[in-house]
Every structure is written in C-alpha cells, then in structure tokens.
C-alpha positions as CSV (number, residue, x, y, z in Angstrom):
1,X,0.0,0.0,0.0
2,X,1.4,3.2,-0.9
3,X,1.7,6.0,1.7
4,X,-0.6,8.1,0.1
5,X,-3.3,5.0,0.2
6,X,-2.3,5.0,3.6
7,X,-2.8,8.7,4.8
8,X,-6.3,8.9,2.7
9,X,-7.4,5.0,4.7
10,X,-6.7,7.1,8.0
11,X,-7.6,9.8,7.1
12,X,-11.2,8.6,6.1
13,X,-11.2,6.2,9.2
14,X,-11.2,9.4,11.3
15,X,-13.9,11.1,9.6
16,X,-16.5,8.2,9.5
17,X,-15.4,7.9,12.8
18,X,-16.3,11.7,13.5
19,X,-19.4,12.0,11.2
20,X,-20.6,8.8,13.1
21,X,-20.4,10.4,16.3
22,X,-21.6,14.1,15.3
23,X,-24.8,11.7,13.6
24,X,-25.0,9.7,17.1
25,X,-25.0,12.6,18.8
26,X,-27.8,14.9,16.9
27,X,-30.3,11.4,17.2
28,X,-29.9,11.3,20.9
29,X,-30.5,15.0,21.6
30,X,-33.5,15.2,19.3
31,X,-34.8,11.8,20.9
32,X,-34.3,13.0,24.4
33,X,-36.9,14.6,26.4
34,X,-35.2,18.4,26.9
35,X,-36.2,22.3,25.5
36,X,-35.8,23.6,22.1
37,X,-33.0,26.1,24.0
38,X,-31.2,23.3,25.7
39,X,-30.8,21.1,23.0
40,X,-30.0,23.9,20.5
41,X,-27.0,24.8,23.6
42,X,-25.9,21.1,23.4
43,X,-26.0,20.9,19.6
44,X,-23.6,24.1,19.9
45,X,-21.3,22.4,22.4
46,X,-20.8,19.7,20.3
47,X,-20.2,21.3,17.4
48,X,-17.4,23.7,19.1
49,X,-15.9,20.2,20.2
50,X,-15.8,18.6,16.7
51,X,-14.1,21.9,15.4
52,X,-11.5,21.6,18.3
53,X,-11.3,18.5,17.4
54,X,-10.6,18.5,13.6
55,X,-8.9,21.6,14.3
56,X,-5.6,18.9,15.5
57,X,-6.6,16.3,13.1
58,X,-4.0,17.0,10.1
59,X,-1.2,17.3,12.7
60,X,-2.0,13.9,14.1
61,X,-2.5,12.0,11.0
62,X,0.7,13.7,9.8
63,X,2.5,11.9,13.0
64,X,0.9,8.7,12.5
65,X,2.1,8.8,8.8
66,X,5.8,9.8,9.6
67,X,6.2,6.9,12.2
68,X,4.5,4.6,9.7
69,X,6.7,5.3,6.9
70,X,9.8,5.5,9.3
71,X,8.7,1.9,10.5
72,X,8.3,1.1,6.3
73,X,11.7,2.2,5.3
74,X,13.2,0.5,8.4
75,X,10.9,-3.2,7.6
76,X,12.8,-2.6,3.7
77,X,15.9,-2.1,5.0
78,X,15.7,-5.0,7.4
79,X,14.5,-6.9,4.2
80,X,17.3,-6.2,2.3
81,X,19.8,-7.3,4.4
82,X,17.8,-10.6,5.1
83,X,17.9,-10.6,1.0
84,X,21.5,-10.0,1.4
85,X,22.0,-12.4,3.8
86,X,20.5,-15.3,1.9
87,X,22.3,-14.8,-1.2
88,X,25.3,-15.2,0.7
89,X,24.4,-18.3,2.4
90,X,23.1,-19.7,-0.8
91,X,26.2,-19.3,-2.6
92,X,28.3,-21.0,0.5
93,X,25.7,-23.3,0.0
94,X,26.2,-23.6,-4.0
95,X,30.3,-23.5,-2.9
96,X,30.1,-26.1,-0.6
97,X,27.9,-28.4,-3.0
98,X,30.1,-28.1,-6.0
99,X,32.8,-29.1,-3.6
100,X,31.2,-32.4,-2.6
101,X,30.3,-33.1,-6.1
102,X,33.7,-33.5,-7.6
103,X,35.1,-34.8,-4.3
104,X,32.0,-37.6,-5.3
105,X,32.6,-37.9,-9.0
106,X,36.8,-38.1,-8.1
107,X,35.2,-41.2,-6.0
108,X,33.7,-42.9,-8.7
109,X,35.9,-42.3,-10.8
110,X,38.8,-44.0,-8.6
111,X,36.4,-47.0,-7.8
112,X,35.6,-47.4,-11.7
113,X,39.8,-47.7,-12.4
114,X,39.9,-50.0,-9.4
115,X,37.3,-52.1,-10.4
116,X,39.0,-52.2,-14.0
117,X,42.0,-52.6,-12.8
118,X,40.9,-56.0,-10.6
119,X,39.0,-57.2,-13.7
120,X,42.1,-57.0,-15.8
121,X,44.3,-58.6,-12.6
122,X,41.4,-61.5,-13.1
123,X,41.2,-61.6,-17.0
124,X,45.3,-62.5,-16.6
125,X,44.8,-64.8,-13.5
126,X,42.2,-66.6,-15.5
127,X,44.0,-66.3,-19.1
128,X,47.3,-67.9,-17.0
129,X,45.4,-71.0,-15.5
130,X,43.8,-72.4,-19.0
C-alpha cells in the first residue's frame, strides 16, 4: 500500500469515525426529552468540540504517517539485508555443494579404475590357468 493509500485510509477512518459520532449525537439529543433552548445549547457544544477536534486532526495523521513510513523504510531495509543475507548463504551453500560433487565424482571415478584394474588382474589370472 502506498503512503498516500495510507494517509487517505486514515484519514477517512477518522472522519467516519467523527461523522458517526456528530450523527449519534444529533439522534440522541433530538430523541431525548429536553427544550428547544437546551438542545439547540448542546447541539452548539458539540459542534465547538468537533471543530476543536478537527482543528488537531492534520497534525495527528501527519505523525501517524511519519512513524508509519519511518517503520516502512526501516521493515525494507531489514529486508534487504535478510535478502542479502541469503544470497550469501546460498552461494556457500552452491560452494560447498560443488565441492562435494567433484570430491563424489573423483570417488567414482577412482572406484571405476579400481574395479578395472581388478577385472584386468582376473582376465590374466584366468587367461594364465587355462
């Protein structure tokens, strides 16, 4: 998600958020059994706190986004050098392989001239007895 996906999902979080409440608010005073004056007083209250409120707004999603991307860029970097990391060990792991292979194959290979050098030793034996 890019950090302007990211401002604009908290961004709107907060203000469904707010316009729920405001909404929430404005039923239960219209609902509840008070004066035209006391209600219209509380209406007024509420609407001074939701402008104190979004009033701090921009400064706190700016905050949330600068520790979010600080905590982004330090999750890549931490990535890379696990990247890093593991194409090291894979190549030690490639280095080491190749080495066992021809240590294997040099095996073989010594086994195979043993075992034709016995077969010839046996051809002769065999050969010198008939």
């Amino acid at each position: 998600m890019s950090h302007h996906q990211e401002n604009c999902s908290a961004g709107l979080t907060v203000i469904s958020f707010l316009a729920g409440a405001v909404t929430g608010a404005a039923v239960a005073l219209l609902l509840a059994p008070q004066s035209g004056r006391e209600t219209r007083e509380k209406l007024a209250g509420y609407s001074e706190e939701l402008r104190e409120k979004c009033r701090h707004f921009p400064d706190e999603v700016k905050e949330h986004a600068g520790s979010a991307v600080d905590r982004g860029k330090a999750m890549i970097e931490q990535g890379r050098e696990l990247i890093e990391r593991g194409n090291k060990l894979a190549g030690q792991g490639k280095d080491y392989l190749d080495q066992k292979r021809k240590t294997l194959s040099a095996a073989i290979e010594a086994g195979r001239q043993a075992m034709a050098e016995e077969k010839e030793a046996l051809d002769r034996t065999l050969e010198e007895k008939e």
